[in-house]
Structure formats: C-alpha cells, structure tokens
C-alpha positions in Angstrom: 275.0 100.6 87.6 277.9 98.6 86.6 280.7 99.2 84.1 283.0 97.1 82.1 285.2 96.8 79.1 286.1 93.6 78.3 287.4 93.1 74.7 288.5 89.5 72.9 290.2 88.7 70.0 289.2 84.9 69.0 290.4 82.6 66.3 289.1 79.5 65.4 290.2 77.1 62.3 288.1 74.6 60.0 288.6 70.9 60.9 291.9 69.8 59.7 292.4 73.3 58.7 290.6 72.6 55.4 289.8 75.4 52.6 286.2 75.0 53.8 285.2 78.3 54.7 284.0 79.6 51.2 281.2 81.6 49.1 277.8 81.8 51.3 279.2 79.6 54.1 280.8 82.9 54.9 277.9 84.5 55.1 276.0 82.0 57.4 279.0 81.8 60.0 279.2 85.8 60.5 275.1 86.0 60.7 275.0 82.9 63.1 277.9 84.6 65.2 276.6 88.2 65.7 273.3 86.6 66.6 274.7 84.2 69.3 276.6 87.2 70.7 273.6 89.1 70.8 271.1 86.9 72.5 274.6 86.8 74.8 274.6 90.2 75.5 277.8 90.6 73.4 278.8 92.9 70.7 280.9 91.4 68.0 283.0 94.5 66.8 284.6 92.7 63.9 284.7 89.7 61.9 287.1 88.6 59.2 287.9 85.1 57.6 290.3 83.2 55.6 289.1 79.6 53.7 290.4 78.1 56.9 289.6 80.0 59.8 288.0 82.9 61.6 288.7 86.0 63.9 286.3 87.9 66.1 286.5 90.8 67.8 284.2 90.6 70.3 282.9 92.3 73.6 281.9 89.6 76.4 280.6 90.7 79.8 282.6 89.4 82.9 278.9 87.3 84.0 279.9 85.3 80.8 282.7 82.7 80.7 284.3 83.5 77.5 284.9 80.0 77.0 281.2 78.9 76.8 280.5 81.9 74.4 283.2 80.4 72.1 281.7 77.3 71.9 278.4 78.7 71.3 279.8 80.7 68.3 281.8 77.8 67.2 279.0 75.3 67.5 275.7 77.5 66.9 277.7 78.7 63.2 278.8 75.2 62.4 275.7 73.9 62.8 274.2 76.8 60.7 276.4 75.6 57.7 275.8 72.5 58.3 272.4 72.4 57.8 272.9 74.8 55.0 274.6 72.4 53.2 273.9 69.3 54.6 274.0 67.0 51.1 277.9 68.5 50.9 280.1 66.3 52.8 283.1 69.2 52.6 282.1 71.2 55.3 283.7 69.1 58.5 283.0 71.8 60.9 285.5 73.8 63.2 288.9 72.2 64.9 288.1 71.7 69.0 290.5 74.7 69.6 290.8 78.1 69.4 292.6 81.0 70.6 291.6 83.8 72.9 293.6 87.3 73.6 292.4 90.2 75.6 292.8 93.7 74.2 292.7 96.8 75.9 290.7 99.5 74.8 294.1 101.5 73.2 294.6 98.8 70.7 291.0 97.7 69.7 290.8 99.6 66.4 294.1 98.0 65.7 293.2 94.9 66.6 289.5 95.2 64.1 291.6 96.5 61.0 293.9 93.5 61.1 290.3 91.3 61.3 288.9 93.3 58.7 291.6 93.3 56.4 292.4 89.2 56.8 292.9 88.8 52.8 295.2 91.3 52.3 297.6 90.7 55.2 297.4 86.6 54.4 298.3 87.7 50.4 300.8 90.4 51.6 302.4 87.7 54.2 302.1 90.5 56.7 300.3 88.6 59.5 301.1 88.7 62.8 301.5 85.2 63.6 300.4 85.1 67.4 297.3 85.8 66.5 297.1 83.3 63.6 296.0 79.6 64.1 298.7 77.1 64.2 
C-alpha cells in the first residue's frame, strides 16, 4: 500500500477581480469544490472567500496533476454559479490564473486558520500577501 502527503494551498480571483463572489454564490462554489475534489479522490481541508477570490486547502494525490484539478474546481464551480444565476450578467467567472503553494504537514493548521479566517485578516489588513492574489 502506498503513502502520501501532499497538501496545497490554492487561490483563485473573480474575472477582473470583481466583487462577484457574494450571498449563495458562496455557497455553490464551496459545494461544487468539495464535490469535484471528491469524485478526485481529494480532500479539501479548508475553504475561505473574499467577494473577489478564493483559497483552498486541499489534499491532491501525486497520480493527479494539480493543475488539471484546479481547473476542474475553477471551471466545475463557475459553471455551478453560472447556471445558478444565469439571467445575472455579474457573475463573469474566475480570472485564467491562480496560485498554487505546497505545505508541509507542520504548517497545515496554520495555513487552514488563515483560509478560515479570510474576513477578519482582509478587515484587520493582516494578510500575508504571498498568498493573496495580485
């Protein structure tokens, strides 16, 4: 039997970094991105939003590249809001890029309190800004 401990920190933003990311939109995008990760075999340990992007802690296997999982996140939860609201021309989606940082095992819980906590550290001005979108 094989082991492994792979852990990711992700961040995407809204198309043109856009206040777009509101109310039950919220909602949609975390359901649609715990359910992509399972039917990936992943486990999304955490997942926190501002209006104009999103982190994710998540564990990916090493049989997955994490760049196709991120674009099946990306583009299974736009879709989701999408269609959600599809007579609402506000919701333009996800920019192309993202980020992507590995985190070892020592830092995890670190890593999902600053995802958890995303409103407070943005109001606080105590993010740290590698990890934020540009």
């Amino acid at each position: 039997m094989s082991k492994w401990v792979c852990y990711y920190h992700v961040v995407w933003s809204t198309k043109q970094r856009l206040p777009t990311l509101i109310d039950e939109r919220i909602g949609v995008a975390e359901r649609m991105v715990r359910a992509i990760g399972r039917d990936h075999e992943c486990e999304v340990i955490a997942f926190g939003t501002m209006p104009d992007h999103v982190h994710v802690a998540i564990s990916i296997p090493p049989k997955a590249s994490v760049s196709d999982i991120v674009r099946r996140l990306k583009g299974g939860s736009s879709k989701a809001i999408g269609e959600l609201e599809a007579a609402i021309p506000e919701w333009g989606g996800w920019q192309h890029e993202y980020s992507v940082f590995t985190v070892g095992q020592p830092h995890l819980s670190r890593v999902i309190r600053y995802i958890e906590t995303q409103a407070e550290h943005h109001a606080n001005g105590n993010t740290i800004p590698a990890y934020e979108p540009d």
